[in-house]
C-alpha positions as CSV (number, residue, x, y, z in Angstrom):
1,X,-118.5,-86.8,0.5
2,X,-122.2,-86.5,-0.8
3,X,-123.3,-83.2,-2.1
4,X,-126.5,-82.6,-1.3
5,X,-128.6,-80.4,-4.2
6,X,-131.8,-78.3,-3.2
7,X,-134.3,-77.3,-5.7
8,X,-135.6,-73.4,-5.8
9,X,-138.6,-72.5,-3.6
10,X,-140.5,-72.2,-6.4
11,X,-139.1,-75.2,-7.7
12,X,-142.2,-76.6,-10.6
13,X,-140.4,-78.7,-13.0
14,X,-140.4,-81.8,-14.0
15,X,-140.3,-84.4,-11.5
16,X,-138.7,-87.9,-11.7
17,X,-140.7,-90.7,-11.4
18,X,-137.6,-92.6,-11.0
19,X,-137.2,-92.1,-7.5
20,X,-139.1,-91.9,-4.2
21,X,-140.6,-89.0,-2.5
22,X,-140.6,-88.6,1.3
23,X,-141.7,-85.9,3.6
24,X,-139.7,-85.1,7.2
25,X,-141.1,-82.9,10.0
26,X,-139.5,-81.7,13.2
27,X,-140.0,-79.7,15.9
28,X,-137.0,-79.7,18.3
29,X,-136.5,-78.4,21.8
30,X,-136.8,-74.9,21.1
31,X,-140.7,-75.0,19.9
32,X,-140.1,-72.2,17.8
33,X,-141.8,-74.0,14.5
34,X,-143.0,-77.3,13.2
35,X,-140.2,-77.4,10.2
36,X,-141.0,-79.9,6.9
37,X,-139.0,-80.9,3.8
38,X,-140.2,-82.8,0.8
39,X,-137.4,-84.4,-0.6
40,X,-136.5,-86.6,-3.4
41,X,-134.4,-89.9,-2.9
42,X,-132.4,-91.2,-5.8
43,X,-131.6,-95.2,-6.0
44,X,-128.1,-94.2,-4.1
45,X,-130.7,-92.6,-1.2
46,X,-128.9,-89.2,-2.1
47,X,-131.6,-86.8,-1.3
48,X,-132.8,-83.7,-3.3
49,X,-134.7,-81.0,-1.5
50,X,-138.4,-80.1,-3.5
51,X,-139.9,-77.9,-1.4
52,X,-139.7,-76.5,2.3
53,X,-142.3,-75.6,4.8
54,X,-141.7,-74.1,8.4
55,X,-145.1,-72.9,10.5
56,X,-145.1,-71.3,13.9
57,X,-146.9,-72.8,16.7
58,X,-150.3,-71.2,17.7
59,X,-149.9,-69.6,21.1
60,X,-152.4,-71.7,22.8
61,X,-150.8,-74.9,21.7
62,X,-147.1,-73.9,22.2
63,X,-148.3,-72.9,25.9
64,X,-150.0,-76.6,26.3
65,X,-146.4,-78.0,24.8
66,X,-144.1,-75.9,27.0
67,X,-146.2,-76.8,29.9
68,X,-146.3,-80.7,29.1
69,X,-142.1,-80.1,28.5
70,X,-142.0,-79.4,32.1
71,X,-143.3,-81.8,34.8
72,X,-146.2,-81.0,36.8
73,X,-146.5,-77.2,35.3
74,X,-149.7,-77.5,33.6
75,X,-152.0,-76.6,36.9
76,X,-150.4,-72.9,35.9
77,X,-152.2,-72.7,32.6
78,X,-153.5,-69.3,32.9
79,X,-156.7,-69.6,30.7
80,X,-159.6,-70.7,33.2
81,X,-161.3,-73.2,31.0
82,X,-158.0,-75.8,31.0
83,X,-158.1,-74.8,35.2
84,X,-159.6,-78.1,35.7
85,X,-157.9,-80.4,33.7
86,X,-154.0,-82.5,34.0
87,X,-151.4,-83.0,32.3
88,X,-153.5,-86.7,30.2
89,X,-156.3,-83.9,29.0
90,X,-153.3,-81.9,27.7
91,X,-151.3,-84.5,25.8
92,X,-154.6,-85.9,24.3
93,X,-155.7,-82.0,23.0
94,X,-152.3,-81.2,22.1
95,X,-151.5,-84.6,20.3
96,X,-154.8,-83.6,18.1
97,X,-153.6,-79.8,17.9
98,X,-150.1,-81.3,16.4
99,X,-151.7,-83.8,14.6
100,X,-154.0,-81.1,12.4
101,X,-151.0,-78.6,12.1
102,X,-149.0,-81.2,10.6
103,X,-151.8,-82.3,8.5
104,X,-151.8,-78.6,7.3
105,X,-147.9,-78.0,6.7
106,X,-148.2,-81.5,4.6
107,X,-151.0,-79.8,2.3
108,X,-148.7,-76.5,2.2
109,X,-145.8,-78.7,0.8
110,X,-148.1,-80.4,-1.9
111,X,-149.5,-77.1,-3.1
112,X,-145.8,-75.7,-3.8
113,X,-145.3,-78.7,-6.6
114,X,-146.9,-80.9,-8.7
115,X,-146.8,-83.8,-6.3
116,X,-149.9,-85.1,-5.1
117,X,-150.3,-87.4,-1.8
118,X,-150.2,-90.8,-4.4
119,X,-146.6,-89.2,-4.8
120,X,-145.1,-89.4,-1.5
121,X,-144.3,-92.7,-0.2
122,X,-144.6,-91.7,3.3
123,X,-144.0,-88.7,5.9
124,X,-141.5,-89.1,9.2
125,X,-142.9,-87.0,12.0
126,X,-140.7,-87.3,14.8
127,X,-143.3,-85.3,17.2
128,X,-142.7,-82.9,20.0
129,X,-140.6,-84.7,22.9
130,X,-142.6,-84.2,26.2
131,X,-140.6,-86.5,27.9
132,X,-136.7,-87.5,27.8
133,X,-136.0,-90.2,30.7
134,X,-133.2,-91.7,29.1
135,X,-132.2,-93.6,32.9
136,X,-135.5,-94.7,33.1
137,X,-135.5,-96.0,29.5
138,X,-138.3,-93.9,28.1
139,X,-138.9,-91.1,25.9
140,X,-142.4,-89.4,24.7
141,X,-143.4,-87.6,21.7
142,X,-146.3,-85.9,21.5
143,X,-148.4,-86.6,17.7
144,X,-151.5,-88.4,16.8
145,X,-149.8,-89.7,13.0
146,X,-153.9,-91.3,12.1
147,X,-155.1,-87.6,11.8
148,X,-151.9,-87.0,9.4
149,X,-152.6,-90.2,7.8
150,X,-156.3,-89.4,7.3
151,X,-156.2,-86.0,6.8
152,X,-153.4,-86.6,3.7
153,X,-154.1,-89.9,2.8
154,X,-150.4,-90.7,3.3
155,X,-148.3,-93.4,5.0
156,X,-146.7,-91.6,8.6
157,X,-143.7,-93.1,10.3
158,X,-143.9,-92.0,13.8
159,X,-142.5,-92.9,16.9
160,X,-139.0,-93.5,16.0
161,X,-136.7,-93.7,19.7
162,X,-138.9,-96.1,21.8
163,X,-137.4,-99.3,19.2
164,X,-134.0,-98.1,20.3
165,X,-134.8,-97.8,24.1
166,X,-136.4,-101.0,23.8
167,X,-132.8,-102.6,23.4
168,X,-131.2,-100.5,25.7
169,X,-130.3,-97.7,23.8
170,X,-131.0,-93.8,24.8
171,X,-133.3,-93.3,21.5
172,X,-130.9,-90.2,21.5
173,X,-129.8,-89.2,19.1
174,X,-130.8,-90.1,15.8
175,X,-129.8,-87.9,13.4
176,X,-125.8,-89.1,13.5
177,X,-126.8,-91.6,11.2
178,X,-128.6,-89.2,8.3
179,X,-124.9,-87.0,9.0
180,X,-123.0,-90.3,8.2
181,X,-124.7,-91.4,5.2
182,X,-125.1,-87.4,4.2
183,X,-121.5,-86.4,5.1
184,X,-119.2,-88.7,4.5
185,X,-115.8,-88.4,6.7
186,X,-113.7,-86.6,8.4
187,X,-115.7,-83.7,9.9
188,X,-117.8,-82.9,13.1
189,X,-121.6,-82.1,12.9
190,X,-122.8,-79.7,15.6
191,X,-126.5,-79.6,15.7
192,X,-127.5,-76.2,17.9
193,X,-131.1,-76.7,18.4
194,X,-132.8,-76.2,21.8
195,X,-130.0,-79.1,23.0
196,X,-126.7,-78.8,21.3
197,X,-125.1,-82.1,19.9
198,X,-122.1,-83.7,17.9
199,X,-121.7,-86.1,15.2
200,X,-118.1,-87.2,15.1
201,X,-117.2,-88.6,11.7
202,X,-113.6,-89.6,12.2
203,X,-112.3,-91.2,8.9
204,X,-109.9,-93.2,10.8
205,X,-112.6,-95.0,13.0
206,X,-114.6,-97.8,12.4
207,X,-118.1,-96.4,14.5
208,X,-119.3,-92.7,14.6
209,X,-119.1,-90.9,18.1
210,X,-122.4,-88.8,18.7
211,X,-124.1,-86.8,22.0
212,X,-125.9,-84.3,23.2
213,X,-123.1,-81.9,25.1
214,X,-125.6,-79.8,26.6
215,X,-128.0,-77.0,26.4
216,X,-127.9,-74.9,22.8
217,X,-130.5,-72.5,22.1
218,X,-132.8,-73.5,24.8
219,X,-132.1,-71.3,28.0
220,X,-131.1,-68.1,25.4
221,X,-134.0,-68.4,23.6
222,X,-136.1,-68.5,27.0
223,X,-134.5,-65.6,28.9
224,X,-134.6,-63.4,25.7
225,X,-138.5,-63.8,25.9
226,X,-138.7,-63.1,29.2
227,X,-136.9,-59.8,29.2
228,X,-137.1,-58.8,25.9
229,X,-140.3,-60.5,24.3
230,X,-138.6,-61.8,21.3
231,X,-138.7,-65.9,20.6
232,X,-134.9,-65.1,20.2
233,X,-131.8,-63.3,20.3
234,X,-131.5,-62.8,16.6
235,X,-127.4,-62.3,15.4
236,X,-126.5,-63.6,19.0
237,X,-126.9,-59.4,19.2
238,X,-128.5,-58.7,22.8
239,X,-125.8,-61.6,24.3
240,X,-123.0,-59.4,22.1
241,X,-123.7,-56.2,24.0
242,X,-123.6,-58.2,27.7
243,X,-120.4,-58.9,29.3
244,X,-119.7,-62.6,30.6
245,X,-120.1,-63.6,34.1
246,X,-117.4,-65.9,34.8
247,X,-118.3,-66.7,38.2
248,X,-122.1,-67.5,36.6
249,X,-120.4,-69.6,34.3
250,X,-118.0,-71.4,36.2
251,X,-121.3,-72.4,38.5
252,X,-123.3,-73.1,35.3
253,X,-120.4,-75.7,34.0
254,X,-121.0,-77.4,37.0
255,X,-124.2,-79.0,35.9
256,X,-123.8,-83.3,36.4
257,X,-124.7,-83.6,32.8
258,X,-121.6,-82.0,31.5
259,X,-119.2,-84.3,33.1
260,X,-121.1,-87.9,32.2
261,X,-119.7,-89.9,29.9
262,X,-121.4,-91.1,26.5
263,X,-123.8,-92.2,25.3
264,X,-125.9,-89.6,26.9
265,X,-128.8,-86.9,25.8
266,X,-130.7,-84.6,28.0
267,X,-133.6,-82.1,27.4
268,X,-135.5,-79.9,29.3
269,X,-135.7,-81.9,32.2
270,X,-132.3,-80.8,33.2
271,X,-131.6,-77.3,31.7
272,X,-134.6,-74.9,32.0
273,X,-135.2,-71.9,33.5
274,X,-136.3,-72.9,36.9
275,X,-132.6,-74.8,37.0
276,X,-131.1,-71.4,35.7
277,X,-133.1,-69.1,38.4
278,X,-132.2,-71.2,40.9
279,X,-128.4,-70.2,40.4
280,X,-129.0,-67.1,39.8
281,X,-130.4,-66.2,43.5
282,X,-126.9,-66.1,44.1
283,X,-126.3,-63.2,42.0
284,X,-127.2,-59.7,41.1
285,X,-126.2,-59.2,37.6
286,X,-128.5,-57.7,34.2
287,X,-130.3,-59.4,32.0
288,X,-127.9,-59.1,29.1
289,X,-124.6,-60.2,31.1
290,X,-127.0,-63.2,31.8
291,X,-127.9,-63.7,28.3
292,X,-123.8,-63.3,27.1
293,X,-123.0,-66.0,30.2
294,X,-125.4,-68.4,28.5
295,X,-124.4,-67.7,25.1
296,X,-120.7,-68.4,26.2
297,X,-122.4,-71.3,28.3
298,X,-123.5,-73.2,25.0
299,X,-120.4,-72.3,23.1
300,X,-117.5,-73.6,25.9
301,X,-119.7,-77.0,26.9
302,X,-120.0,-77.8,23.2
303,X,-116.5,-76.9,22.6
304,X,-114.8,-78.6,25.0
305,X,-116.3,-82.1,23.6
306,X,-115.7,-81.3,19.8
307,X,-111.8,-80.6,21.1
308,X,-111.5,-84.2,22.5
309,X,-111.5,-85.0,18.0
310,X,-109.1,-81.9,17.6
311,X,-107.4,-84.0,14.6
312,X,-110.6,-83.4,12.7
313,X,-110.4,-80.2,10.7
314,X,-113.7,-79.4,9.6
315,X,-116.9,-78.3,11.6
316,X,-120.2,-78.1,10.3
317,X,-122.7,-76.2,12.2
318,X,-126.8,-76.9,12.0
319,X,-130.1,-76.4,13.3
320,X,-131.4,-72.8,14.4
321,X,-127.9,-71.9,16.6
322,X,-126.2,-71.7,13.0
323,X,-127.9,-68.2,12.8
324,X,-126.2,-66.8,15.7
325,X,-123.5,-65.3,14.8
326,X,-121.9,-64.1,17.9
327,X,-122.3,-68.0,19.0
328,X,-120.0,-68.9,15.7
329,X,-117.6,-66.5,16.8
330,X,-117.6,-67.7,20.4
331,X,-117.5,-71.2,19.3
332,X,-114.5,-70.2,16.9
333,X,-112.5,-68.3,19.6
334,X,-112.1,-72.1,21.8
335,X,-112.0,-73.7,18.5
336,X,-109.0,-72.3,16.5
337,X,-107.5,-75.1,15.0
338,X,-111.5,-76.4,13.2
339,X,-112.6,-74.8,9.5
340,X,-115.7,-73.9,11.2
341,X,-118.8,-73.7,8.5
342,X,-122.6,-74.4,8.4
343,X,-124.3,-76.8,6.0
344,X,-125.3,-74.3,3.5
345,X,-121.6,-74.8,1.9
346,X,-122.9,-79.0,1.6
347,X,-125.8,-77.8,-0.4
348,X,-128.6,-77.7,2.6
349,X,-129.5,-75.1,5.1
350,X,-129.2,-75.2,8.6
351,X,-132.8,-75.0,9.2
352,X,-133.8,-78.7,7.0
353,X,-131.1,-80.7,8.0
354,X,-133.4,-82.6,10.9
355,X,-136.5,-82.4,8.9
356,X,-134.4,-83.9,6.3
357,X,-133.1,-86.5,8.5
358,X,-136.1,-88.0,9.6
359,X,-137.3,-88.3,5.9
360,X,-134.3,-90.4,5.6
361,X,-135.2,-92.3,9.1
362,X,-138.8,-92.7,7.3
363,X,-137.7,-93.7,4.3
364,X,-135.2,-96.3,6.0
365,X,-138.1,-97.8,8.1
366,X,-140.0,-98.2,4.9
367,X,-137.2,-100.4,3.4
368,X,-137.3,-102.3,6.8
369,X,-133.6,-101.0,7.3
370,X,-131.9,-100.1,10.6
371,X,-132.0,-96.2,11.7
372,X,-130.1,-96.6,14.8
373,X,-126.5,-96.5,15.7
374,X,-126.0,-98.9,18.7
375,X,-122.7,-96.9,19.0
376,X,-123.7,-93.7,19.6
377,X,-127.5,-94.7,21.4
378,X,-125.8,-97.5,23.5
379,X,-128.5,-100.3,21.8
380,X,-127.4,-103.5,21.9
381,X,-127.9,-104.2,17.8
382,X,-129.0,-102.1,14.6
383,X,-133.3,-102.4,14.6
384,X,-135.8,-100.8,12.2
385,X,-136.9,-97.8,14.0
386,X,-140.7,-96.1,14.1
387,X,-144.7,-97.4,13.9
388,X,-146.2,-96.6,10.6
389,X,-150.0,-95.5,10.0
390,X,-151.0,-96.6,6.5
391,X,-152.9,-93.8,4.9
């Protein structure tokens, strides 16, 4: 298995010139942050961690992005200056918003090492997904990569699922193959970002198994700011203290998703609030019981997939979910027989590993190699995956 290393925040050394530099930015499901690595690539492609950025999103542009996430919602923008506008005024201010934050984090990454923008052989910015139509065989991300190419005079590759949907793939998800060539064998990778999925790295088969299993963070992180004001429900605490509707979740487990077969991803088009209210006219139950049904909503849909590989041992846990500790323990309690760890024992934090990852997707793209996994996206072949914008 590769070991990944990760230089000190303050990291200021010297730097190789032996090897390439790459930057990766994400911003998943959960719009909590636009998160950025620079990282180094050796001539194996094992990567080393430089430097780390993570900026929230303005309020008026996460408002524009959870509106866009939503279809037709943006006539409810409250502020009466966007009153008279849709949802194409939107994306085009809110690709340009994206585009300059970006731009900024970039700058912020530079300024925490010695590396200048003649260092860094290109940046992967997947965007904010808008728009996951998977069945429809289409998927949008919201960025505008020339104002990070102009502003930083660096190489962005962009645009990295519409390649894979192009030959019938999902352009969901990506990141199983960073976790293969990252993690070797013989483990499961559980991503819990706004939508939770699975890498399945089964040393005794030839293809890796990977899927969204359902929602993660995404409907927790929604109801605690509705009824507490907080972008999250730090520890898992507030979910802790509720008691779990069993009825709410029995009718939550219903949801079609759960019960498709792979390859499949989802988004917010199918779990949101609206979907969640919608069940809940049904029931008169507090706010925390919700909030502990949805906790052990994320924990038995995503367990119940990763048992189907029960002869793996070993579970690593990513992405923001790692953080919530009464999630882990939920997760552990249907998962007994799993060593159940996060990535900080494999040498990166939870937070970096997709910003890492689409370095590597960049950095592959670059090299003119494939990014795609036909078995886990459903493609019909291996392609090159995203558009670059030469800086």
């Amino acid at each position: 298995m590769t070991q990944l290393t990760q230089a000190p925040t303050d990291y200021f050394g010297e730097l190789s010139n032996d090897s390439e530099y790459y930057i990766g930015m994400m911003s998943g499901t959960s719009l909590d942050a636009l998160d950025a690595v620079l990282c180094q690539f050796d001539e194996h492609g094992k990567p080393t961690i430089i430097a780390t950025h993570s900026t929230p999103f303005a309020d008026e542009l996460r408002q524009i992005l959870l509106a866009l996430c939503t279809p037709n919602v943006v006539q409810k923008l409250t502020q009466e200056e966007f009153s008279k506008f849709s949802e194409l005024d939107f994306w085009g201010l809110a690709s340009r918003l994206y585009g300059e934050l970006a731009s900024d984090v970039v700058l912020e990454l530079l300024n925490k090492t010695k590396l200048t923008a003649d260092d860094i052989t290109a940046i992967g910015c997947h965007g904010q997904t808008v728009r996951h139509r998977p069945n429809w065989r289409f998927s949008l991300q919201l960025i505008d990569p020339n104002i990070i190419a102009e502003r930083t005079g660096i190489a962005v590759v962009s645009d990295f699922r519409r390649r894979d949907m192009a030959v019938g793939g999902q352009g969901a998800p990506l990141v199983p193959a960073f976790h293969q060539a990252i993690f070797g064998r013989g483990v499961v990778v559980l991503n819990l970002g706004g939508i939770a999925n699975i890498t399945v790295l089964d040393d005794k088969a030839d293809q890796v198994i990977g899927y969204d299993t359902g929602v993660a963070n995404l409907l927790m992180d929604g109801w605690a700011n509705r009824h507490l004001g907080m972008p999250f429900d730090k520890n898992g605490d507030w979910a802790k203290s509720g008691t779990v509707n069993q009825t709410l979740l029995d009718a939550l487990m219903t949801h079609p998703f759960l019960a498709k077969s792979a390859p499949k991803s989802t988004g917010r088009e199918e779990f949101n609030l609206t979907w969640l209210d919608e069940i809940l006219t049904d029931f008169t139950i507090t706010a925390q019981d919700v909030q502990a049904t949805l906790c052990e909503f994320t924990a038995l849909s995503a367990s119940q997939q990763i048992q189907k590989f029960s002869h793996i041992k070993k579970l690593y846990v990513c992405g923001g979910g790692a953080y919530n500790q009464h999630l882990l323990e939920r997760l552990g309690h249907y998962l007994p027989t799993f060593d159940i760890q996060t990535t900080d024992t494999q040498g990166i934090s939870p937070t970096w590993v997709e910003a890492l990852a689409f370095a590597w997707l960049a950095r592959q793209s670059m090299l003119m190699q494939t990014g795609n996994l036909p078995a886990v996206t459903g493609a019909q072949k291996g392609v090159v995956l995203g558009v670059v914008c030469f800086g």
